[in-house]
C-alpha positions as CSV (number, residue, x, y, z in Angstrom):
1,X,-73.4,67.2,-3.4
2,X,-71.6,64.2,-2.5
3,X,-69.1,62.1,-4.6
4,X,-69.9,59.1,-5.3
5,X,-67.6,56.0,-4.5
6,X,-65.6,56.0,-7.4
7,X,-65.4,59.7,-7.8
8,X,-63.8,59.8,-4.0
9,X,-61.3,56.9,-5.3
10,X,-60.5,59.1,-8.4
11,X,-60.2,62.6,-5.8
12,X,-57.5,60.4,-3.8
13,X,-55.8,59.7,-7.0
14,X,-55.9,63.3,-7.7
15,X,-54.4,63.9,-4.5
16,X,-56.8,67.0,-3.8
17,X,-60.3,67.0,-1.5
18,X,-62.8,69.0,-3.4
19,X,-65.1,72.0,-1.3
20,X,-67.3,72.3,-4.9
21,X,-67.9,68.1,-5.8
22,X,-69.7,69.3,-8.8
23,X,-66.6,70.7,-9.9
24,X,-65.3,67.1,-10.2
25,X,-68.4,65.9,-11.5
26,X,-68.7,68.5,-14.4
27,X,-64.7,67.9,-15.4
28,X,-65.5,64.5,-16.5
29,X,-69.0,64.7,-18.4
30,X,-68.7,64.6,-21.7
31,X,-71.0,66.6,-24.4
32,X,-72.5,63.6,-24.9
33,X,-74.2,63.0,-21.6
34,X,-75.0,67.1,-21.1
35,X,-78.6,68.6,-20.6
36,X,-80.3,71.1,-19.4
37,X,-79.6,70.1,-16.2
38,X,-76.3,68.4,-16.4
39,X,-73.2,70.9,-17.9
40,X,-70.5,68.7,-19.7
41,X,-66.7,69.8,-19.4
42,X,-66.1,71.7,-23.2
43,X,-65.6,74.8,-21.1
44,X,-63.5,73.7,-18.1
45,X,-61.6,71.9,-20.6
46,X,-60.8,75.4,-22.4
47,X,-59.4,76.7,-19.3
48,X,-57.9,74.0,-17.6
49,X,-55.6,73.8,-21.0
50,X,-54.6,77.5,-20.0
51,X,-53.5,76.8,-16.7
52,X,-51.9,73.7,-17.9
53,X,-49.7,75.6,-19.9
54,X,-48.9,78.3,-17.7
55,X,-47.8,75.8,-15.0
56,X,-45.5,73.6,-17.8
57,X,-43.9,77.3,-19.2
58,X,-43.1,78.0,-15.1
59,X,-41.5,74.8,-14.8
60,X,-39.6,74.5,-17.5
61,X,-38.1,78.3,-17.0
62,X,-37.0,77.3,-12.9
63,X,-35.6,74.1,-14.3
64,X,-33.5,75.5,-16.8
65,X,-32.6,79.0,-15.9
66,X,-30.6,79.3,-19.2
67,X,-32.7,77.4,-21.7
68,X,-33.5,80.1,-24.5
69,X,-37.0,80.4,-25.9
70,X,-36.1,78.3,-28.8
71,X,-35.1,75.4,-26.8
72,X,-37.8,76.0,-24.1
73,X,-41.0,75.9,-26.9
74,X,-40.8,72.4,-28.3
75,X,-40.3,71.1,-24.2
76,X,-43.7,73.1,-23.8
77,X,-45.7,71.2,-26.5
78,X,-44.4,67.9,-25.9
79,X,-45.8,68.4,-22.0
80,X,-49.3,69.8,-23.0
81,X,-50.3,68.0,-25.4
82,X,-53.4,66.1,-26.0
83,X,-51.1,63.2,-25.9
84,X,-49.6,63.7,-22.6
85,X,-52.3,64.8,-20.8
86,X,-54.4,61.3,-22.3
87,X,-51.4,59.3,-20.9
88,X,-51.7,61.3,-17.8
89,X,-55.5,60.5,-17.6
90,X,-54.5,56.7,-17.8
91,X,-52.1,56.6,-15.1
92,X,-54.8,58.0,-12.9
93,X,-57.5,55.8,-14.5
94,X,-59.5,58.5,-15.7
95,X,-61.6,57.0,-18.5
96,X,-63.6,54.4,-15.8
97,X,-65.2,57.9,-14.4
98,X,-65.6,59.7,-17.9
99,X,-69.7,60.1,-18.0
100,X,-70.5,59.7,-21.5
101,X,-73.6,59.0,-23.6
102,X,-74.1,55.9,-25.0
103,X,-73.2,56.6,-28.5
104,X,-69.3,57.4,-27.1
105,X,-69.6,54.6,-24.9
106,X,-69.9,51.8,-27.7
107,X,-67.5,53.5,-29.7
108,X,-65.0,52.8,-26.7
109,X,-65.1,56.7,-25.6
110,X,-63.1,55.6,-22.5
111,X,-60.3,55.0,-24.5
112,X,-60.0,57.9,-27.1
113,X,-57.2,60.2,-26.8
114,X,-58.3,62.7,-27.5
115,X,-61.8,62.6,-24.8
116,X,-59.0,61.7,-22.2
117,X,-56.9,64.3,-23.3
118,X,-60.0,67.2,-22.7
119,X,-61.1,65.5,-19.2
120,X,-57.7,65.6,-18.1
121,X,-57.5,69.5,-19.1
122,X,-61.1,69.9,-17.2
123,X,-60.1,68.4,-14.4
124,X,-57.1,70.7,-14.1
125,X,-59.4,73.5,-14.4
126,X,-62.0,71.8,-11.5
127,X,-58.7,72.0,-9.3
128,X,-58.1,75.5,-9.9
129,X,-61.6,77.1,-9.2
130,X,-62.1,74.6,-6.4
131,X,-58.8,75.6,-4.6
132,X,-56.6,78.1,-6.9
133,X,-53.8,78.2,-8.7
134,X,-51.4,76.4,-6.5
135,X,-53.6,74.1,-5.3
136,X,-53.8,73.1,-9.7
137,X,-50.5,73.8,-10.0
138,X,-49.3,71.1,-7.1
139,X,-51.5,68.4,-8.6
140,X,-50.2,68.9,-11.9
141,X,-46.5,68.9,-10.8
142,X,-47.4,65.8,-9.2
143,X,-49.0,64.5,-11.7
144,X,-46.5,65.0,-14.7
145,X,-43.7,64.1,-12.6
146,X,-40.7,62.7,-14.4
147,X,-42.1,63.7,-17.9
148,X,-40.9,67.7,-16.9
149,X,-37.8,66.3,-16.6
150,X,-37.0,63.7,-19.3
151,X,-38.6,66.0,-21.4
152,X,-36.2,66.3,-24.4
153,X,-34.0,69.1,-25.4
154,X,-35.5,68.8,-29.1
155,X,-39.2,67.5,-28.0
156,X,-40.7,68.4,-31.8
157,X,-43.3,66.0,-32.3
158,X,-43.1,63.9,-36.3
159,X,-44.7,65.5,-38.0
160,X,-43.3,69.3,-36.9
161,X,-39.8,67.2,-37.4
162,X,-40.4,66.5,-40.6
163,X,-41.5,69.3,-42.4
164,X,-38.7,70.8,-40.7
165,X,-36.6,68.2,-42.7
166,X,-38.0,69.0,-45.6
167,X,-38.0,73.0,-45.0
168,X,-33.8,72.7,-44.5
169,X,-33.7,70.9,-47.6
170,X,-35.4,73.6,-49.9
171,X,-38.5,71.5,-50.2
172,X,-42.1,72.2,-49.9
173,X,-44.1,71.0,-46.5
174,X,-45.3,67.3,-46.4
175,X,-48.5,66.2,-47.7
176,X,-50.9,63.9,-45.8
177,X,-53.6,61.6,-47.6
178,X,-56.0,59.2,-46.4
179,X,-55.5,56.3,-48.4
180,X,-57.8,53.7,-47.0
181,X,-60.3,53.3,-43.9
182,X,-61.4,50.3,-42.6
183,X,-63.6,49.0,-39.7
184,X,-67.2,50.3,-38.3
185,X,-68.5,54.1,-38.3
186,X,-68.1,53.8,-34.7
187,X,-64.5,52.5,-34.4
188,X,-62.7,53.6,-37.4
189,X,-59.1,53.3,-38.6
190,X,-57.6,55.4,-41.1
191,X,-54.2,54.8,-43.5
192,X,-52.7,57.8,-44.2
193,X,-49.6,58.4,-46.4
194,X,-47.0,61.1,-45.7
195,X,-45.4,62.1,-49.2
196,X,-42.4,64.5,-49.9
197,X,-41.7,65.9,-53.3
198,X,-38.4,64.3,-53.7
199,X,-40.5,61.1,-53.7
200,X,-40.3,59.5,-50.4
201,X,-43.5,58.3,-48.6
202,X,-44.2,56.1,-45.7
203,X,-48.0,55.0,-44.4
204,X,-49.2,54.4,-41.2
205,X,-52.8,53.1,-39.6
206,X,-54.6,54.0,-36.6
207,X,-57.7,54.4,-34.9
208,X,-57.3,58.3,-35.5
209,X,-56.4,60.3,-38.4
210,X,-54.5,62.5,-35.9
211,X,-52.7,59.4,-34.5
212,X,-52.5,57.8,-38.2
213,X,-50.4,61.2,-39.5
214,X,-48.2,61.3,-36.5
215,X,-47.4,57.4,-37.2
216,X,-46.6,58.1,-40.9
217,X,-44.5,60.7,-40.1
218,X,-42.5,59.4,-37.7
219,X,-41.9,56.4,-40.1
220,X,-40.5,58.5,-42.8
221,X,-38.5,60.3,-40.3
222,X,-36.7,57.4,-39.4
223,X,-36.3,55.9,-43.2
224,X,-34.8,59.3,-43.8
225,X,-32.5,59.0,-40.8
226,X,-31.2,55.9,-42.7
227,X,-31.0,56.6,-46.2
228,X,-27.7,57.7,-46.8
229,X,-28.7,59.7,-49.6
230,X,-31.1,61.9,-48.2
């Protein structure tokens, strides 16, 4: 099999020459567009989150030789997950390649976090059987650059944060509640509201209810971090 045009321009940008092109095709075909003839990327995206993670916990433990566990776990989930490996996707233009059916296409598939997020883990895993481990492990050093490094100490994302906050303060975990949704079945956005029990709530929109939690969250975080009183 040959690549096609763009698929060679997306292999440069990966920075790795594929012996198995179908590899590369499979890692960015999306259920949508699978058939009996055509295999989508659910199960390269299974393993390519595997050896995403065992590259980021190899990393993390040569960079800081004396990090403990505790201080080493929340560096780990801020590097793989689906939200850095979708901005990863966009700095290498991933979603122009995605194959998708048509459904996924008018609902702006090449977009979505979280379908950028699973191609990026496939491709990992395309990179792995096609050349090994340290072949995937050199593109995804590469890759990630700077983000191993900036990575914060305390890396928690919102919504771990704050249930935290609330957990120190003697009070039960957050709730989450979908409030509103607006816009069409195939490009929804969702209001949530993020309530404590001591009474404080914040709301946040998005085109996710994942993204929509994270965004109320992080709002009541930060009215919390100015309320004297709390």
């Amino acid at each position: 099999m040959k690549l096609s045009a763009d698929l060679k321009a997306l292999a440069n940008r990966l920075g790795h020459e594929f012996d198995q092109p179908a590899l590369l095709v499979q890692s960015i075909t999306h259920a949508s567009m699978s058939s009996t003839t055509r295999r989508d990327n659910q199960r390269l995206e299974f393993l390519g989150d595997r050896v995403l993670g065992l590259v980021m916990a190899e990393a993390l433990l040569d960079r800081d030789p004396e990090a403990s566990e505790g201080m080493l776990a929340p560096r780990y989930n801020a590097l793989v997950r689906k939200e850095t490996c979708a901005d990863v996707a966009r700095q290498i233009d991933l979603g122009v390649v995605l194959k998708l059916g048509r459904s996924e296409m008018l609902s702006g598939g090449r977009r979505k976090q979280a379908l950028l997020g699973d191609a990026m883990e496939a491709v990992i895993a395309a990179v792995y059987l096609d050349a090994g481990f340290d072949a995937a492990r050199d593109m995804v050093l590469r890759l990630w650059g700077d983000r191993i490094g900036a990575v914060k100490a305390d890396a928690r994302d919102a919504k771990t944060a704050l249930q935290e906050w609330a957990q120190a303060r003697g009070l039960p975990p957050p709730s989450y509640t979908e409030t509103a949704r607006s816009g069409p079945d195939h490009a929804p956005h969702f209001t949530i509201l993020a309530a404590l029990k001591n009474g404080q709530s914040e709301a946040a929109t998005a085109g996710s209810k994942r993204q929509a939690e994270q965004a109320a969250a992080k709002a009541l975080l930060k009215r919390l971090e100015n309320d004297p009183h709390s």
